[in-house]
C-alpha positions in Angstrom: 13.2 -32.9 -3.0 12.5 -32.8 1.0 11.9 -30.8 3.0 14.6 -30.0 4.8 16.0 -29.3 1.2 13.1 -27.0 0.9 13.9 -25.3 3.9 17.4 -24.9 3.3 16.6 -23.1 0.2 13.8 -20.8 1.4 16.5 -19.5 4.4 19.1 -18.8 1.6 16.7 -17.2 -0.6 16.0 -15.1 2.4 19.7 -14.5 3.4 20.0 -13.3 -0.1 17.7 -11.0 -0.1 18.5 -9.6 3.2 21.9 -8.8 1.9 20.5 -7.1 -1.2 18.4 -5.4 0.6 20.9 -3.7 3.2 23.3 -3.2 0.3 20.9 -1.3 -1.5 20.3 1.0 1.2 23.5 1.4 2.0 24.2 2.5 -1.7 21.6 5.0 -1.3 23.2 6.6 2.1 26.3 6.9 0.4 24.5 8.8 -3.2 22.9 11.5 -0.4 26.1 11.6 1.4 28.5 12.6 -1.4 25.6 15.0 -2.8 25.8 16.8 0.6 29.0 17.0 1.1 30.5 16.8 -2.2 32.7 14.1 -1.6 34.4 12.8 -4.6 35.9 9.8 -2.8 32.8 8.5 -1.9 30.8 9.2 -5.2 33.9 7.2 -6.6 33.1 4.2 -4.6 29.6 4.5 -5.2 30.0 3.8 -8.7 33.1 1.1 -8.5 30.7 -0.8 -6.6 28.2 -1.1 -8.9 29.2 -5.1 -9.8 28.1 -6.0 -6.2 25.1 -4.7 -6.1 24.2 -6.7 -9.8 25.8 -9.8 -8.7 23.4 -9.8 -5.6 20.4 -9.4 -8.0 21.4 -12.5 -9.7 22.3 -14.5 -6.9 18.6 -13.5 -5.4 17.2 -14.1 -8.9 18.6 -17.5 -9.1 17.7 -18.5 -5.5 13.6 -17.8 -6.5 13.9 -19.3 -10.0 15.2 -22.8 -7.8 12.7 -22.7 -5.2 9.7 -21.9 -7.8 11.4 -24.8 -10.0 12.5 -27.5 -8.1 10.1 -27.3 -4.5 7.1 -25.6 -6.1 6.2 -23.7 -3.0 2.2 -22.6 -2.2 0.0 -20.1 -0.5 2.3 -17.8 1.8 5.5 -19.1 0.7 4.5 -18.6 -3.0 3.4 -15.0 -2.2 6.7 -14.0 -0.5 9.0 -15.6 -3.5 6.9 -13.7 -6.1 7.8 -10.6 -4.2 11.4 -11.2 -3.4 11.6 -11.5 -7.3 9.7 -8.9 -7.9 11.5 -6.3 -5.2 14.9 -7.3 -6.0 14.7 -5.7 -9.9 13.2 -2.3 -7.6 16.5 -2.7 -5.4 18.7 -3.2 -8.7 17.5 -0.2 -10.1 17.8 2.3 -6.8 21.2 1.1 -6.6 21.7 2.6 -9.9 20.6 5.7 -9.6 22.1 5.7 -6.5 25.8 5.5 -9.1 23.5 8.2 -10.5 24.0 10.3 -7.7 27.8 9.7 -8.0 28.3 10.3 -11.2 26.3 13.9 -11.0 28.5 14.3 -7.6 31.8 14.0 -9.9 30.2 16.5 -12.6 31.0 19.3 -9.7 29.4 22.9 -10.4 28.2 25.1 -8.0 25.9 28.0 -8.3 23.8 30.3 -6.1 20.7 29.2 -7.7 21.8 25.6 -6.9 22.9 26.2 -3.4 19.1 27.4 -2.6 18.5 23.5 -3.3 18.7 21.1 -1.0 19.0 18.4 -2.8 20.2 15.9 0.0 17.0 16.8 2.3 14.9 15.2 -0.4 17.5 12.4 -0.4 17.0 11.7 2.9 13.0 11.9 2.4 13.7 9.4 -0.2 15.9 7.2 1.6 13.1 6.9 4.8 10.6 5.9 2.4 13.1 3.2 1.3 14.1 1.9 4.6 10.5 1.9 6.0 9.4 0.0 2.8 11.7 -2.7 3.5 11.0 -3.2 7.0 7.6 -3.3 6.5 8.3 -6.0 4.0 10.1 -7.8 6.3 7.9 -7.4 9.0 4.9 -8.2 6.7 3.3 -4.7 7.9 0.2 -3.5 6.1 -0.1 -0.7 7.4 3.8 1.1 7.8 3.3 -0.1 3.6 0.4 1.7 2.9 2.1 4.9 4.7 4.7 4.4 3.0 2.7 4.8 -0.4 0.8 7.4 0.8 4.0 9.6 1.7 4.7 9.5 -2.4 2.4 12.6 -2.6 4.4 14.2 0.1 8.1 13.2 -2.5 6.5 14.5 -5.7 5.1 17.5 -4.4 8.6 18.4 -2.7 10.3 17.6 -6.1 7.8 19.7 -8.2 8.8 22.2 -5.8 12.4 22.4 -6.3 12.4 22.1 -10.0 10.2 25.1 -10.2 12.6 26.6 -8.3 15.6 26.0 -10.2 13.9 26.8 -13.2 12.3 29.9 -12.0 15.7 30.9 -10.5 17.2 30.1 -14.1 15.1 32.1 -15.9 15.3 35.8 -13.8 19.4 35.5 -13.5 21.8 36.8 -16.4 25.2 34.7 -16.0 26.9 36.1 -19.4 29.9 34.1 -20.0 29.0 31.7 -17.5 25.6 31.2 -18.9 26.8 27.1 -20.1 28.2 26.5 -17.3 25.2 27.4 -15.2 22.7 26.1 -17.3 24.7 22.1 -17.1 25.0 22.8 -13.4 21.0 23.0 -13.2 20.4 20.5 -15.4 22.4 18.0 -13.1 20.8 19.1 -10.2 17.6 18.7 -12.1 18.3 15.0 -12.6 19.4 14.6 -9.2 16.0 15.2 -8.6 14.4 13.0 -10.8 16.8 10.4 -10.2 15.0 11.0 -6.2 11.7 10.8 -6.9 12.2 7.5 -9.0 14.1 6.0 -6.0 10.8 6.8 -3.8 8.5 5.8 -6.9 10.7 2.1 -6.1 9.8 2.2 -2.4 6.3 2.5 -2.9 6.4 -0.6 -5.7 8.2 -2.3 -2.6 5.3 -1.4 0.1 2.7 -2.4 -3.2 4.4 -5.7 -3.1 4.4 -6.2 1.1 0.8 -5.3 0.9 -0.3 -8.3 -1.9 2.4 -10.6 -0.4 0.4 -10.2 3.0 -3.5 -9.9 2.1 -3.8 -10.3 -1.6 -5.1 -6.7 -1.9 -4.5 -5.2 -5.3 -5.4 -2.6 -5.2 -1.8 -0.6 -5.3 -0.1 -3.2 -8.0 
């Protein structure tokens, strides 16, 4: 194999992942968007789109397994493949719980307790953390990486916050009647949350991966 071959396949395995990439964050803007506004259209798309999103993983899969196969690549090159293999299972799974966010945008229910959670702020916080992660990875930035990791504190600390919330909310309030309906409607809202902080738990695996890529520092694989 040559190296214009080589070449050829290192700029399609980064195409690939480029495409991934902005597909996976575009999944994500669309999850926060139908939690905030409750848009059942949109949660619907979320989730019929799904196949996209897997096909790109497979396509980016298949692009590293060729290049580490057939051309071998070394040092830098190496490093980046690795992490482009790597990344793309952590841009799989935020898609998903991205249809995550859909699907608990179709379950409906609305509560008091559950309008004193803003669930879509912490989306947002999520989603920076996932946009900054990948430009850092493309831009092979240390340091925007490490602050990305280092913001994780900030996202679990905002997410204990609003589960002690609901909870706490949960337990002082009667709802008689209503009391199953309530009680699904938090635990939706609950995962909603979880679902968050695992998207942001991604994006620091992401900013782990740009760090080693660039310096072989391990110390946050």
């Amino acid at each position: 194999m040559g190296r214009k071959s080589y070449d050829e396949g290192f700029e399609n395995l980064q195409e690939a992942f480029e495409g991934m990439a902005e597909t996976s964050i575009e999944r994500v803007e669309w999850g926060v968007e139908a939690v905030r506004a409750r848009d059942g259209d949109l949660a619907h798309r979320i989730i019929t789109s799904d196949d996209e999103v897997d096909d790109l993983y497979i396509e980016v899969e298949r692009r590293c397994t060729d290049l580490l196969a057939l051309h071998q690549p070394v040092a830098g090159d190496l490093r980046y493949v690795t992490a482009v293999f790597k990344i793309s299972t952590d841009l799989e799974r935020i898609a998903d719980l991205a249809v995550n966010l859909g699907e608990y945008t179709l379950r409906g229910g609305s509560t008091k307790i559950v309008e004193e959670v803003d669930v879509a702020s912490l989306g947002d916080y999520a989603l920076e953390m996932f946009r900054e992660a990948i430009d850092a990875f493309r831009d092979g930035d240390i340091d925007r990486a490490v602050t990305v990791i280092q913001r994780d504190d900030e996202m679990d600390r905002r997410c204990e916050e609003m589960n002690n919330l609901l909870i706490d909310r949960l337990m002082r309030t009667e709802f008689g009647e209503r009391g199953q309906e309530v009680a699904a409607t938090v635990s939706t809202v609950l995962l909603a949350i979880r679902d968050l902080e695992r998207m942001a738990d991604h994006a620091v695996n992401i900013s782990a991966r740009t760090v080693y890529m660039v310096s072989s520092d391990r110390r946050f694989i």
